[in-house]
C-alpha positions in Angstrom: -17.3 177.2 132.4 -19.7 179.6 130.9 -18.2 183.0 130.1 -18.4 185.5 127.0 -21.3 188.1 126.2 -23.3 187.8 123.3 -25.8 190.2 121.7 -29.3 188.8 120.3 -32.8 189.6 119.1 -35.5 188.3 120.6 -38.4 187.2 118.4 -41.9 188.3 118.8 -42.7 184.8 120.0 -39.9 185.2 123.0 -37.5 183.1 121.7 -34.1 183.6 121.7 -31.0 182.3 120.7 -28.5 181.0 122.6 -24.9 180.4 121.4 -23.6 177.0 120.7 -20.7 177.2 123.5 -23.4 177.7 126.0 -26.0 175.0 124.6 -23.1 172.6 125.4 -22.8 173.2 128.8 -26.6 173.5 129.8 -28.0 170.2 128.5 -31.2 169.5 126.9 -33.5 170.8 130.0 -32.3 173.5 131.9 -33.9 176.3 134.1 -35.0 179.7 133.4 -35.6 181.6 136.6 -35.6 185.5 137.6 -32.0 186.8 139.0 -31.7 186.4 142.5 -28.7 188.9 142.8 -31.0 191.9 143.2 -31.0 192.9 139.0 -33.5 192.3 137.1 -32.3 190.1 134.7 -32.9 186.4 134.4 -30.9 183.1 135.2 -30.0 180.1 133.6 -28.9 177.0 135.2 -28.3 173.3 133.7 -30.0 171.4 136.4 -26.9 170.0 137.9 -26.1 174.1 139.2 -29.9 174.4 139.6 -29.4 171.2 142.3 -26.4 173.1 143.7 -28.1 176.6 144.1 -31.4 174.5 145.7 -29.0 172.8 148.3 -27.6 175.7 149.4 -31.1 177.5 149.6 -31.9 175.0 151.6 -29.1 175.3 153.9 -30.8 178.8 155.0 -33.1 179.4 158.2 -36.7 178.1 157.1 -38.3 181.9 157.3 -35.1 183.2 154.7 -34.9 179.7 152.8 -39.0 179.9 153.0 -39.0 183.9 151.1 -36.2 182.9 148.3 -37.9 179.9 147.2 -41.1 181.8 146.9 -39.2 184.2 145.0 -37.1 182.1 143.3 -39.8 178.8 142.6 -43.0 181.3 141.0 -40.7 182.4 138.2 -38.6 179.1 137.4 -39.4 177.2 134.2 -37.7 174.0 132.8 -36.9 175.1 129.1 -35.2 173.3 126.3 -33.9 174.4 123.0 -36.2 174.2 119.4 -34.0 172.7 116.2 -32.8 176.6 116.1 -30.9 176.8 119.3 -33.7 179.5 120.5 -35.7 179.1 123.7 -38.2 180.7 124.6 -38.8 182.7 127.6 -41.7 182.7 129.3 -43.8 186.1 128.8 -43.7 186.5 132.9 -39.5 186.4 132.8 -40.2 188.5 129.9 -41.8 191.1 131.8 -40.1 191.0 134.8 -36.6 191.5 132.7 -38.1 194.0 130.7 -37.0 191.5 127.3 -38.7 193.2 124.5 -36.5 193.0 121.3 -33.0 193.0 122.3 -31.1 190.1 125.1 -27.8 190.6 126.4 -26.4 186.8 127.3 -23.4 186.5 129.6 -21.9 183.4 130.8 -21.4 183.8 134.6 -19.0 180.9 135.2 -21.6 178.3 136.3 -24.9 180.1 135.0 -25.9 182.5 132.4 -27.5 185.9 132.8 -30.2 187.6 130.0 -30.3 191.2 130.5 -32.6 193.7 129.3 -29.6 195.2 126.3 -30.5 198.7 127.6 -30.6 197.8 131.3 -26.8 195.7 130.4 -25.3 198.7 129.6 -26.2 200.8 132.4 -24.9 198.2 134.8 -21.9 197.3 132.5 -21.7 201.3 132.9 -21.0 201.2 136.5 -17.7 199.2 136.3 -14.4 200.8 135.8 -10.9 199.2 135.7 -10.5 201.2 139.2 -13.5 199.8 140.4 -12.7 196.0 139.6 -9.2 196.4 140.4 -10.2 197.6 144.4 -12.2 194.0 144.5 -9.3 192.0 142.6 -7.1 193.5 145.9 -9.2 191.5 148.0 -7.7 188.4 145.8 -4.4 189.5 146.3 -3.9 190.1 142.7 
């Protein structure tokens, strides 16, 4: 399970570095792609959730499962860590994340997000304990 939020630099080459309790769970190769909850920030799967999330794609009507992969498939690159622990995202994520100096990371259970640092805490912003405590009601908590 990927959880935690870490704050990191990111290089003027595009790398940057992930923590060690997330290099575990991803694997060697893993996938870089551009969010697909409607932020702009990017995605990281190990390619056993990367299978999952494809499957389930798939299980959309063509036309909808047609428009995500389009979406999703143009900005998905296989990515692997240097001796460092870094990767490097491509400059099109970079761009489309608005990743210039400064990454957010958060582990989102099965996949991690990268957020623009600025753009993080805006959303972060938006939460409140009210807020997460009306959608915890729906857990019966």
């Amino acid at each position: 399970m990927l959880f935690g939020g870490y704050q990191h630099n990111i290089d003027k080459k595009g790398r940057v570095f992930i923590p060690a309790k997330f290099r575990d769970e991803l694997g060697e190769e893993f996938i870089v792609c551009r969010g697909i909850s409607g932020k702009r920030c990017l995605c990281v799967y190990s390619l056993k959730e990367w299978d999952k999330l494809v499957e389930r794609i798939s299980s959309l009507p063509s036309t909808k499962s047609s428009d995500v992969k389009r979406f999703l498939y143009d900005g998905a690159f296989s990515v692997g860590f240097d001796s460092q622990g870094r990767i490097l995202i491509p400059a099109v994520l970079r761009e489309y994340a608005n990743l210039l100096e400064n990454a957010h990371i958060i582990g989102m259970d099965s996949n991690l997000e990268i957020w623009n640092t600025e753009l993080w805490e805006e959303e972060n912003n938006k939460y409140t304990p009210e807020s997460i405590a009306s959608i915890m009601e729906e857990l019966n908590f």
